[in-house]
N, CA, C and O atoms as a CHARMM CRD file, in Angstrom:
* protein
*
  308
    1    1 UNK  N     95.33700  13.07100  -7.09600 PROA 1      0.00000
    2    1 UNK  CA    94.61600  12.49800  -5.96500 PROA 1      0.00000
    3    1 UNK  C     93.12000  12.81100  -6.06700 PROA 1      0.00000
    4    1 UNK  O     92.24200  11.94900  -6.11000 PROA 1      0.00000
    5    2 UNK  N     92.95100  13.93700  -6.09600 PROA 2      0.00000
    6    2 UNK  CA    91.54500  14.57300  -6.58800 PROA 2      0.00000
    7    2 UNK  C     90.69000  13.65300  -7.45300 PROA 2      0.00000
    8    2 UNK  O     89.51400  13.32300  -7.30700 PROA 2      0.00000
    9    3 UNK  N     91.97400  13.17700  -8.81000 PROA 3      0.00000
   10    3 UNK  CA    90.58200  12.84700  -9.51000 PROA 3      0.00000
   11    3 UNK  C     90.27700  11.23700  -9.56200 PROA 3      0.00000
   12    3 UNK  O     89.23300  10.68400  -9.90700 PROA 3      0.00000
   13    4 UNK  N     91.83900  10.49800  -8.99100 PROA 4      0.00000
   14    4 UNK  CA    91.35600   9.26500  -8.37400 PROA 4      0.00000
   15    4 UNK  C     90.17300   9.46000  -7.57800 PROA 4      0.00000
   16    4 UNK  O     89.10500   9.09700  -8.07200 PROA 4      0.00000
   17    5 UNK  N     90.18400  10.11900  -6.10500 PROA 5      0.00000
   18    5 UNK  CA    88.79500  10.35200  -5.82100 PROA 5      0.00000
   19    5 UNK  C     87.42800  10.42800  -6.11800 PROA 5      0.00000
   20    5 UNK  O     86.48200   9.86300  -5.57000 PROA 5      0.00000
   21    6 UNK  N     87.45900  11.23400  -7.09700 PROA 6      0.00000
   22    6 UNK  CA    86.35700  11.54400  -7.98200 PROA 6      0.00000
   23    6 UNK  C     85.98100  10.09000  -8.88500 PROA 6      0.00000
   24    6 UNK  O     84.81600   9.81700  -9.17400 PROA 6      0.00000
   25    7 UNK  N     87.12900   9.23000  -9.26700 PROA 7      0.00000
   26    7 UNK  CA    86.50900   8.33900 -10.28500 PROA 7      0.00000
   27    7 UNK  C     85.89000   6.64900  -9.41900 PROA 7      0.00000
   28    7 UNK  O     85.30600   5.64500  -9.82800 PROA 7      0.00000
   29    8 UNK  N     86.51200   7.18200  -7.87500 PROA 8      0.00000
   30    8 UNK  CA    86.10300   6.20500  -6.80300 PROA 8      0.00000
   31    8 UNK  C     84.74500   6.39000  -6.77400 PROA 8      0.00000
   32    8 UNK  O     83.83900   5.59500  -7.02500 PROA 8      0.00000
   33    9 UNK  N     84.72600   7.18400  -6.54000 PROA 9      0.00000
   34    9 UNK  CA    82.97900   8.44500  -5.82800 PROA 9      0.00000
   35    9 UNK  C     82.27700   7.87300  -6.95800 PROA 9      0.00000
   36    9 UNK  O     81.23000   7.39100  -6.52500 PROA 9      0.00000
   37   10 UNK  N     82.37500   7.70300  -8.23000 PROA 10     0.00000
   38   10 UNK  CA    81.36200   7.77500  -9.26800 PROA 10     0.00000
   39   10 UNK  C     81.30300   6.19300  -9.55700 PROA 10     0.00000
   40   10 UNK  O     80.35600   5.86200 -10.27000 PROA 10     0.00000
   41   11 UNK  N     82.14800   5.16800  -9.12800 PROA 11     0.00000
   42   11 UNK  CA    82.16300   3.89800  -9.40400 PROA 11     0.00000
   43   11 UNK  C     81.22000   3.24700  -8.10100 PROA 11     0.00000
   44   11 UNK  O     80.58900   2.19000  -8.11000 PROA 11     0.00000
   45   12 UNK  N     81.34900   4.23400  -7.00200 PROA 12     0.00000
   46   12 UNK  CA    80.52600   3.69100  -5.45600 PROA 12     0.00000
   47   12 UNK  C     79.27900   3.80800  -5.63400 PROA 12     0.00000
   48   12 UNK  O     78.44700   2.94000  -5.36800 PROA 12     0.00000
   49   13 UNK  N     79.01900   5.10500  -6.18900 PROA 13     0.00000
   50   13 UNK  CA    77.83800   5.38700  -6.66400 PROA 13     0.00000
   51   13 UNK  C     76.56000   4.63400  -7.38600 PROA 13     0.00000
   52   13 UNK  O     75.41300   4.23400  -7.18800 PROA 13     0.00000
   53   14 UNK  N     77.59400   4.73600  -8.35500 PROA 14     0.00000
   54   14 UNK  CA    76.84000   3.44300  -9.64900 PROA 14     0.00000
   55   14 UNK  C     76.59400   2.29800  -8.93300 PROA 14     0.00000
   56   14 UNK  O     75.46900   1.83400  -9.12100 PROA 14     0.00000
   57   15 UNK  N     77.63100   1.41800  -7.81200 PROA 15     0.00000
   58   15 UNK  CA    77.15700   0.75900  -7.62000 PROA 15     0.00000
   59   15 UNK  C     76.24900   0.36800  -6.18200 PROA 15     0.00000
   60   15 UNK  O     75.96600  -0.74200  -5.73200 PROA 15     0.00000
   61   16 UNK  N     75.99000   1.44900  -5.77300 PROA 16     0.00000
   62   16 UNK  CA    75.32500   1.87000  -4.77400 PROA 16     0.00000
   63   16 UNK  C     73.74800   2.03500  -4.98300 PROA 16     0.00000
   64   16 UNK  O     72.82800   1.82000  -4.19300 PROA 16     0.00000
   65   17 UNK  N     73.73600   2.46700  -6.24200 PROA 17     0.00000
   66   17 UNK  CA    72.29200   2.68500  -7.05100 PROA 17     0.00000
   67   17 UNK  C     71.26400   1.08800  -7.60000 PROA 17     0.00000
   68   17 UNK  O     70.07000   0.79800  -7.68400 PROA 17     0.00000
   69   18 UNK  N     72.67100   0.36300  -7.87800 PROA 18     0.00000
   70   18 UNK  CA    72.33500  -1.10200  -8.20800 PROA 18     0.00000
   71   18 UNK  C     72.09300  -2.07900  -7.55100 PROA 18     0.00000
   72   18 UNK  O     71.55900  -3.11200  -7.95400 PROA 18     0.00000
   73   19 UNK  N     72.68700  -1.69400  -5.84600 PROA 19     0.00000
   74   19 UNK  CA    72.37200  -2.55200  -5.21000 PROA 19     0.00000
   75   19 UNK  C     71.21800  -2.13300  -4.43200 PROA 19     0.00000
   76   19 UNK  O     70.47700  -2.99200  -3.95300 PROA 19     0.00000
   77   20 UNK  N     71.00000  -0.92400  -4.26500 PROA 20     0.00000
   78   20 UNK  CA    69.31700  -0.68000  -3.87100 PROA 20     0.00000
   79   20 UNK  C     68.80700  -0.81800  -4.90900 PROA 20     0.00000
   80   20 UNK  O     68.13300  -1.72800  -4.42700 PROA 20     0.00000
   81   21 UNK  N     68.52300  -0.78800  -5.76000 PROA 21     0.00000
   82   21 UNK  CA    67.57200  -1.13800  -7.13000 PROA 21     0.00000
   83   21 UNK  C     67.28700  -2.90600  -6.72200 PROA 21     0.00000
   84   21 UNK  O     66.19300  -3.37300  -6.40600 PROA 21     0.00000
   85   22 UNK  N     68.08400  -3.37700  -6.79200 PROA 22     0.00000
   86   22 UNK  CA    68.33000  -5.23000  -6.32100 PROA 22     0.00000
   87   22 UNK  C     67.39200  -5.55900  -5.33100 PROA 22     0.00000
   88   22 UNK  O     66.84200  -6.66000  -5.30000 PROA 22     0.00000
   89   23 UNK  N     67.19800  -4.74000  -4.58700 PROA 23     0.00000
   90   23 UNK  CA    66.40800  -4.91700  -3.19300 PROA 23     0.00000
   91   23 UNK  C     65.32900  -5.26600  -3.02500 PROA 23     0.00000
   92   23 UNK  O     64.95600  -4.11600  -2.79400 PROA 23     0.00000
   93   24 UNK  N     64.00000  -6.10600  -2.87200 PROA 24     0.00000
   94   24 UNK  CA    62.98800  -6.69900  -2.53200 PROA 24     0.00000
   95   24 UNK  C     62.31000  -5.48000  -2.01600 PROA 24     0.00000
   96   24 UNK  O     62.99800  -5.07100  -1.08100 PROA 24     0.00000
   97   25 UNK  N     61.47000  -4.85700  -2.16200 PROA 25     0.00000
   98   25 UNK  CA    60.40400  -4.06400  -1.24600 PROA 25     0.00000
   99   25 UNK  C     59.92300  -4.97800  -0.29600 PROA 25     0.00000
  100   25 UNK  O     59.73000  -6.19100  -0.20600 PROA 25     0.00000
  101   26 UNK  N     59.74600  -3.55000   0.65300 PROA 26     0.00000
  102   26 UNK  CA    59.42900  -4.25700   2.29800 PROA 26     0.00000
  103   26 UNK  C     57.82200  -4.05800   2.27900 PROA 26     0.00000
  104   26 UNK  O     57.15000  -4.15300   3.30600 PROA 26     0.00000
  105   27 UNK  N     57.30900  -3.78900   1.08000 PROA 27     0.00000
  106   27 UNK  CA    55.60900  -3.71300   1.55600 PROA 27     0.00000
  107   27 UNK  C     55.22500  -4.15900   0.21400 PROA 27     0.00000
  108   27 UNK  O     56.00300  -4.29700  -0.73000 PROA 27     0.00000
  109   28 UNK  N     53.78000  -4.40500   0.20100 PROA 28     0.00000
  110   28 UNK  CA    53.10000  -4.94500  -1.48500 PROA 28     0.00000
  111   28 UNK  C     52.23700  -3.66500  -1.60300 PROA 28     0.00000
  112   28 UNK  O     51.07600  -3.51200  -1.22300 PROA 28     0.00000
  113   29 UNK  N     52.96800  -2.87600  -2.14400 PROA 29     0.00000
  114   29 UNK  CA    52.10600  -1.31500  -2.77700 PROA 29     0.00000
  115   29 UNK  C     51.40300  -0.49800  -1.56000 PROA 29     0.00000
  116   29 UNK  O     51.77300  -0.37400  -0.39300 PROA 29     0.00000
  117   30 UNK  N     50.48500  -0.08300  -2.10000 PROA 30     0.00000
  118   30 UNK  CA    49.85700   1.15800  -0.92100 PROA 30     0.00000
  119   30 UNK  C     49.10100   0.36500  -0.02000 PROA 30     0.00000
  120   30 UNK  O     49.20100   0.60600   1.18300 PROA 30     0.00000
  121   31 UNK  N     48.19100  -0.75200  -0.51000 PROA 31     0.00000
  122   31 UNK  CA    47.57200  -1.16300   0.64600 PROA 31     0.00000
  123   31 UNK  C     48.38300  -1.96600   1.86400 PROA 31     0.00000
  124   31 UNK  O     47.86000  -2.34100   2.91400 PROA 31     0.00000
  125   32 UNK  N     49.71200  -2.13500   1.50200 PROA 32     0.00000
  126   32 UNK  CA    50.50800  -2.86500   2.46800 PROA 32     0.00000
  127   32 UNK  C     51.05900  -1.93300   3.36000 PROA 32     0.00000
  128   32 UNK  O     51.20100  -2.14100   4.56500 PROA 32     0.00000
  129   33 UNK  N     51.42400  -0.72300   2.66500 PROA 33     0.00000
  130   33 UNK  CA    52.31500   0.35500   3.70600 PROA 33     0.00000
  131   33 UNK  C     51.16400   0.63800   4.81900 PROA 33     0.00000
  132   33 UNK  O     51.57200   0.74700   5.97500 PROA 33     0.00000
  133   34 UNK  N     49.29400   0.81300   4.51200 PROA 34     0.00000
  134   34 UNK  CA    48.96300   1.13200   4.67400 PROA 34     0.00000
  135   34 UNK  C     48.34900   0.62700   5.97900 PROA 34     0.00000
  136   34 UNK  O     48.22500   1.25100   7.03300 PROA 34     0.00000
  137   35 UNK  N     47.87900  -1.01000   5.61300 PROA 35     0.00000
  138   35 UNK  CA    47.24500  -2.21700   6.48900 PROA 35     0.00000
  139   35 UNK  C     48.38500  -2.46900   7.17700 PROA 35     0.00000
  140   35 UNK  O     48.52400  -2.04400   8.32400 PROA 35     0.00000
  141   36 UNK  N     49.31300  -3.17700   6.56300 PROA 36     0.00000
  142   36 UNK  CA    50.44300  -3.78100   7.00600 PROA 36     0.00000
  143   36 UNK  C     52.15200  -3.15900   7.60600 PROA 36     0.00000
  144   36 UNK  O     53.14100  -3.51500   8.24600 PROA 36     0.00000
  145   37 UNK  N     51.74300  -2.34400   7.06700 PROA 37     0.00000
  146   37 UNK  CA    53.55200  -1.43800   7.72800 PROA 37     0.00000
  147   37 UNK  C     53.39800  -1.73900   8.88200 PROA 37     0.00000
  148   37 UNK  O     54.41500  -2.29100   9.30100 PROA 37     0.00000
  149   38 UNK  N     52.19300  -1.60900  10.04400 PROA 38     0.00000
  150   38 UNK  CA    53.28400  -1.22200  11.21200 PROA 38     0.00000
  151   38 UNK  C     54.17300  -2.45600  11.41100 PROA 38     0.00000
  152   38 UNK  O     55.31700  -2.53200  11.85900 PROA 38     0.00000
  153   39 UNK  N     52.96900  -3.81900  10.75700 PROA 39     0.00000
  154   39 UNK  CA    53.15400  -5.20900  11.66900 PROA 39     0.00000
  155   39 UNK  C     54.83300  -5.16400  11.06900 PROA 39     0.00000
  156   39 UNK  O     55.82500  -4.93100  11.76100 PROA 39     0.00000
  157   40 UNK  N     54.81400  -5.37000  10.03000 PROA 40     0.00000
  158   40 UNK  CA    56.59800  -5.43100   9.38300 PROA 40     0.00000
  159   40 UNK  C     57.33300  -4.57700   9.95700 PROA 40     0.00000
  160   40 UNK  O     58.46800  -4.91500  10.29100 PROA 40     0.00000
  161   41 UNK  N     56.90900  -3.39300  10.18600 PROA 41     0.00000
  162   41 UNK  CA    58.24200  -2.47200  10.90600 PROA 41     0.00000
  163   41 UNK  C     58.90000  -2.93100  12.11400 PROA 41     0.00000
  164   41 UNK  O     60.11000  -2.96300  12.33900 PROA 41     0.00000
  165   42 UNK  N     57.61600  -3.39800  13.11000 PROA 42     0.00000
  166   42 UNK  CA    57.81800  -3.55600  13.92500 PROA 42     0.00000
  167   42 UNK  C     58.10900  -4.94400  15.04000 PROA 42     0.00000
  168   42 UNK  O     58.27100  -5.23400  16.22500 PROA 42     0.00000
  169   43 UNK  N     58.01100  -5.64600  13.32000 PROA 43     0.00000
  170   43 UNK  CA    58.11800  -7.33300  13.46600 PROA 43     0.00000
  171   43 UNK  C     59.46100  -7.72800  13.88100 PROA 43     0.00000
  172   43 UNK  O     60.41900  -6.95500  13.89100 PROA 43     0.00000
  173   44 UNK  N     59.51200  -9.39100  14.34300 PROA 44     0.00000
  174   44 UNK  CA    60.46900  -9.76000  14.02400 PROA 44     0.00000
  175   44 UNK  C     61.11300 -10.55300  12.87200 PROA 44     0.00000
  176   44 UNK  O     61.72700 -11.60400  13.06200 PROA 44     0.00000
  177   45 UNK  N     60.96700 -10.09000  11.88900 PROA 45     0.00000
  178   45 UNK  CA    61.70800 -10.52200  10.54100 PROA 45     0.00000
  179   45 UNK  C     62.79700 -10.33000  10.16600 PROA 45     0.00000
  180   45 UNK  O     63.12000  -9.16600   9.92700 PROA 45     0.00000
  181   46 UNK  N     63.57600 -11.20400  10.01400 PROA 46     0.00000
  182   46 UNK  CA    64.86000 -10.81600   9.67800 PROA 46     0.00000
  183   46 UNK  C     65.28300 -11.05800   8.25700 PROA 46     0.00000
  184   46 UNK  O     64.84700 -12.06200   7.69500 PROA 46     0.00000
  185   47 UNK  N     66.22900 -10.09700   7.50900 PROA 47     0.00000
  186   47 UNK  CA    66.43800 -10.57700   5.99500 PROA 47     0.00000
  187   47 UNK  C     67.38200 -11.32600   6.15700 PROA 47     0.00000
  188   47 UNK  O     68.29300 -11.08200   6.94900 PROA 47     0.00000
  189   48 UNK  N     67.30900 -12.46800   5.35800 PROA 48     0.00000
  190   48 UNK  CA    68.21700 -13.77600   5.31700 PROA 48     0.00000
  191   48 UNK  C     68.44300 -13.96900   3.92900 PROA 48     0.00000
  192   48 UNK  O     67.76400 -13.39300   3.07900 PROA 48     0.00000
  193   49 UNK  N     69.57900 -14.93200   3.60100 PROA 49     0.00000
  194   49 UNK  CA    69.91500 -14.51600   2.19600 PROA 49     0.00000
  195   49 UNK  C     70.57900 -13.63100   1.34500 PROA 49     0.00000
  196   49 UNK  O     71.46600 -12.86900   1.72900 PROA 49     0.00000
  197   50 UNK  N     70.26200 -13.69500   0.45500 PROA 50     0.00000
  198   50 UNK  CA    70.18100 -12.60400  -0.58000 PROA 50     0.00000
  199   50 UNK  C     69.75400 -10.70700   0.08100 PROA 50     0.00000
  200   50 UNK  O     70.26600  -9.58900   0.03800 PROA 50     0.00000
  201   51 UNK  N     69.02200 -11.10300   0.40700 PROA 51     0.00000
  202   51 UNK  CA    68.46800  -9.42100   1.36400 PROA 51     0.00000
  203   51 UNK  C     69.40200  -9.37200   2.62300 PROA 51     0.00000
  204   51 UNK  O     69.40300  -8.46000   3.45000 PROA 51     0.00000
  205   52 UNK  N     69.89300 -10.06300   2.63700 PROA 52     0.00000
  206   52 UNK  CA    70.80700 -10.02700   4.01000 PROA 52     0.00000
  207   52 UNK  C     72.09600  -9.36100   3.48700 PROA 52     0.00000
  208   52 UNK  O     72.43600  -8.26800   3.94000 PROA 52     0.00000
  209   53 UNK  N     73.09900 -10.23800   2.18300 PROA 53     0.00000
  210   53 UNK  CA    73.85900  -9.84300   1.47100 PROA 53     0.00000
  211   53 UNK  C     73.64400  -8.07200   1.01500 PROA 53     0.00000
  212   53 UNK  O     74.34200  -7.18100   1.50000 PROA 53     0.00000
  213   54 UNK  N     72.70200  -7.87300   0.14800 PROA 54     0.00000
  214   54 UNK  CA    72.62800  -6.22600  -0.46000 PROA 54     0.00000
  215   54 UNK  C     72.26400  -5.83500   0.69200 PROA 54     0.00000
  216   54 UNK  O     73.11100  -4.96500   0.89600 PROA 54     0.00000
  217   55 UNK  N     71.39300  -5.85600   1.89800 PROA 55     0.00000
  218   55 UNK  CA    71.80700  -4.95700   2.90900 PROA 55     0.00000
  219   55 UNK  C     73.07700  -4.44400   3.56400 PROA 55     0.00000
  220   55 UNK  O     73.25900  -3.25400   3.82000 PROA 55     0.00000
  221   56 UNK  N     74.07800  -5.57100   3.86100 PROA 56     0.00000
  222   56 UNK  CA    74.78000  -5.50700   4.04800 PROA 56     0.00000
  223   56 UNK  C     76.07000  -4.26000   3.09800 PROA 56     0.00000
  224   56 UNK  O     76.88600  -3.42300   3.48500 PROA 56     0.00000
  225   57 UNK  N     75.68700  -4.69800   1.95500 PROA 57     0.00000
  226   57 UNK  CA    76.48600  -3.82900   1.14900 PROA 57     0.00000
  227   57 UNK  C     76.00200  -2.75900   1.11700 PROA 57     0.00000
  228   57 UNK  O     76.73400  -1.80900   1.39500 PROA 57     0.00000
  229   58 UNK  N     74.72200  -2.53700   0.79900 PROA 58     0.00000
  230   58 UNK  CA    74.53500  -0.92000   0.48500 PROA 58     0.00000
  231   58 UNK  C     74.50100  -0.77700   2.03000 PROA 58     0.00000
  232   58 UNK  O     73.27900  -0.82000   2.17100 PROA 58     0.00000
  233   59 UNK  N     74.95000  -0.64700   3.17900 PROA 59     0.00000
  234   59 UNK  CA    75.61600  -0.48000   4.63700 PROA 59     0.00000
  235   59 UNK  C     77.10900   0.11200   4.17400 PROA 59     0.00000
  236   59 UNK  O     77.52000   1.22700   4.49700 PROA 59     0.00000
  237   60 UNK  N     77.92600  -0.96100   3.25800 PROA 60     0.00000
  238   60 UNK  CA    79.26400  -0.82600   3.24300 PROA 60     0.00000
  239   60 UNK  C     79.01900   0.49600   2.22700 PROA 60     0.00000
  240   60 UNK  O     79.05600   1.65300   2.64700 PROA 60     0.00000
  241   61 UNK  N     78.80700   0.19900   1.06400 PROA 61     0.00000
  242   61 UNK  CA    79.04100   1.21200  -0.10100 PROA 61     0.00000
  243   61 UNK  C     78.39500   2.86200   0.36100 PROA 61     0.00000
  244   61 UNK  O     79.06300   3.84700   0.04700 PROA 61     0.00000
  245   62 UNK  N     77.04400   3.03600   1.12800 PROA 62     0.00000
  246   62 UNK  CA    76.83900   4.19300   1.52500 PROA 62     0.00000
  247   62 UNK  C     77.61000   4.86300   3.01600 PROA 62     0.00000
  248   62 UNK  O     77.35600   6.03000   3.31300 PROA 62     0.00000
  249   63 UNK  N     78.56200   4.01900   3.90700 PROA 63     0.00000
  250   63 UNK  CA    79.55700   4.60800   4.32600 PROA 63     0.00000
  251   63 UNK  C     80.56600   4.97600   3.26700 PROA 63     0.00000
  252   63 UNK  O     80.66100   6.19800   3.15200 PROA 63     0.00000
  253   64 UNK  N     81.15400   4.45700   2.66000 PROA 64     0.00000
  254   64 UNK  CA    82.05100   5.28300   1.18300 PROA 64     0.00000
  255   64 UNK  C     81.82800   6.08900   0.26000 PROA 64     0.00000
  256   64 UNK  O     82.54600   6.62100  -0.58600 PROA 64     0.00000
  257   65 UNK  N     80.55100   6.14000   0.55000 PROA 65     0.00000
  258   65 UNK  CA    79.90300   7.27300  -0.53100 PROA 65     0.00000
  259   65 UNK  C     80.21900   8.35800   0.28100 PROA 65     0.00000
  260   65 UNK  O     80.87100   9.20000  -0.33700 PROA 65     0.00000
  261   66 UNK  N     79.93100   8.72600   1.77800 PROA 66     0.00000
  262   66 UNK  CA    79.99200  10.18100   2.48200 PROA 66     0.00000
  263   66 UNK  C     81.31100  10.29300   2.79900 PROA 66     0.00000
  264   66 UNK  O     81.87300  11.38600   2.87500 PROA 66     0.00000
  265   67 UNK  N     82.17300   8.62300   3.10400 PROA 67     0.00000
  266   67 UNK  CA    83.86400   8.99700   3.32700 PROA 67     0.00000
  267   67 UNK  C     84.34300   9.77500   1.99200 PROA 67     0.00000
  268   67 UNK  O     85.10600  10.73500   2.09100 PROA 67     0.00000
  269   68 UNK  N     84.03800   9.48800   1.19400 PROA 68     0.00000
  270   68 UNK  CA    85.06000   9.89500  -0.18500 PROA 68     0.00000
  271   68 UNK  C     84.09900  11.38900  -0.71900 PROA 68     0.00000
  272   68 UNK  O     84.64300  12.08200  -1.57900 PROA 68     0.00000
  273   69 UNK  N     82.92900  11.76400  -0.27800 PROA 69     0.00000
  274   69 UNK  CA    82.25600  12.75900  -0.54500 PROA 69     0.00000
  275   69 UNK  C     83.14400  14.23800   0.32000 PROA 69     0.00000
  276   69 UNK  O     83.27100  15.44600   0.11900 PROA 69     0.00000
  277   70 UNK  N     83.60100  13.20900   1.34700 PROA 70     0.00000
  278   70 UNK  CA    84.17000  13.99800   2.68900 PROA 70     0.00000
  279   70 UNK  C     85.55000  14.46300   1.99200 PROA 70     0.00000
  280   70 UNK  O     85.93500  15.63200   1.96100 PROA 70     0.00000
  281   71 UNK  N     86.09400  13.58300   1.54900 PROA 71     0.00000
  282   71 UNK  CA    87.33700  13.31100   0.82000 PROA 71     0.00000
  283   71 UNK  C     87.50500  14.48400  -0.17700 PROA 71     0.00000
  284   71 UNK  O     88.25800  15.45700  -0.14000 PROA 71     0.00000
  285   72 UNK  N     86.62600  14.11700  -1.02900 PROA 72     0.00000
  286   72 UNK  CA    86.40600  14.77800  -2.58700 PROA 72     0.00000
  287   72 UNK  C     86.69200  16.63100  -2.17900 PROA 72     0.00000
  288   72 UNK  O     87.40000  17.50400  -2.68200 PROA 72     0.00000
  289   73 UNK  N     85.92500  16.59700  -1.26300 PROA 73     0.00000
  290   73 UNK  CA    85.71000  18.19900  -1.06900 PROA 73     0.00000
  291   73 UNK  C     86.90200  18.36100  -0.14100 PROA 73     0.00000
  292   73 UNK  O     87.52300  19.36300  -0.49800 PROA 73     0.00000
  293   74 UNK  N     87.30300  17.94900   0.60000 PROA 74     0.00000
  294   74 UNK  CA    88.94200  18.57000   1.43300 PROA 74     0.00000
  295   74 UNK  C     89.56900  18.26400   0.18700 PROA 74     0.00000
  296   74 UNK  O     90.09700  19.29600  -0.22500 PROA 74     0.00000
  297   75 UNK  N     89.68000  17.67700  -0.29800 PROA 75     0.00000
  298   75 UNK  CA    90.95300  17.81700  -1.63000 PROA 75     0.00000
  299   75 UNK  C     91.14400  18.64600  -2.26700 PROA 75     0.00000
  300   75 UNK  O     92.20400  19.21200  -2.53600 PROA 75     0.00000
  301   76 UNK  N     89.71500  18.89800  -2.72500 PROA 76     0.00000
  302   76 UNK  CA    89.86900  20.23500  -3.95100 PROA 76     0.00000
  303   76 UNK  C     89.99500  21.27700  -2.96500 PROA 76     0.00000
  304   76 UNK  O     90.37700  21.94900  -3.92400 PROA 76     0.00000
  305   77 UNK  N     90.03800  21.93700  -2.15300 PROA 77     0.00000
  306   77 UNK  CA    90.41200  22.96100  -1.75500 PROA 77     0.00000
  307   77 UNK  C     91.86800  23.29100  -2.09100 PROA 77     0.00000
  308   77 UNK  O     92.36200  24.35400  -1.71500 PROA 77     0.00000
């Protein structure tokens, strides 16, 4: 059971890493975080699409990352 766990944990992972990597930045470098963050933070923009999709997932995949993290460690005891 343990190491099913473990080979879940490391497949969520990987693809947890890929789908934030996938992701569009929310600013254009320093002068955007800098000029422009608040207006985007605090805008109404919504991601549609594609950014709508990998949000959505890395939502799903980083709840399974801490369920099975949760997991991983009551097991091996």
């Amino acid at each position: 059971m343990h190491t099913l766990l473990v080979v879940l944990l490391v497949i969520v992972s990987i693809g947890l890493i890929g789908v934030v990597l996938l992701q569009s930045g929310k600013s254009a470098g320093l002068s955007g975080a800098i000029s422009g963050g608040a207006e985007q933070l605090f805008g109404k923009q919504k991601a549609r699409g594609l950014d709508l999709v990998l949000h959505r997932v890395t939502i799903v995949l980083s709840v399974l990352f801490f369920v099975l993290t949760i997991a991983v460690a009551y097991f091996q005891l």
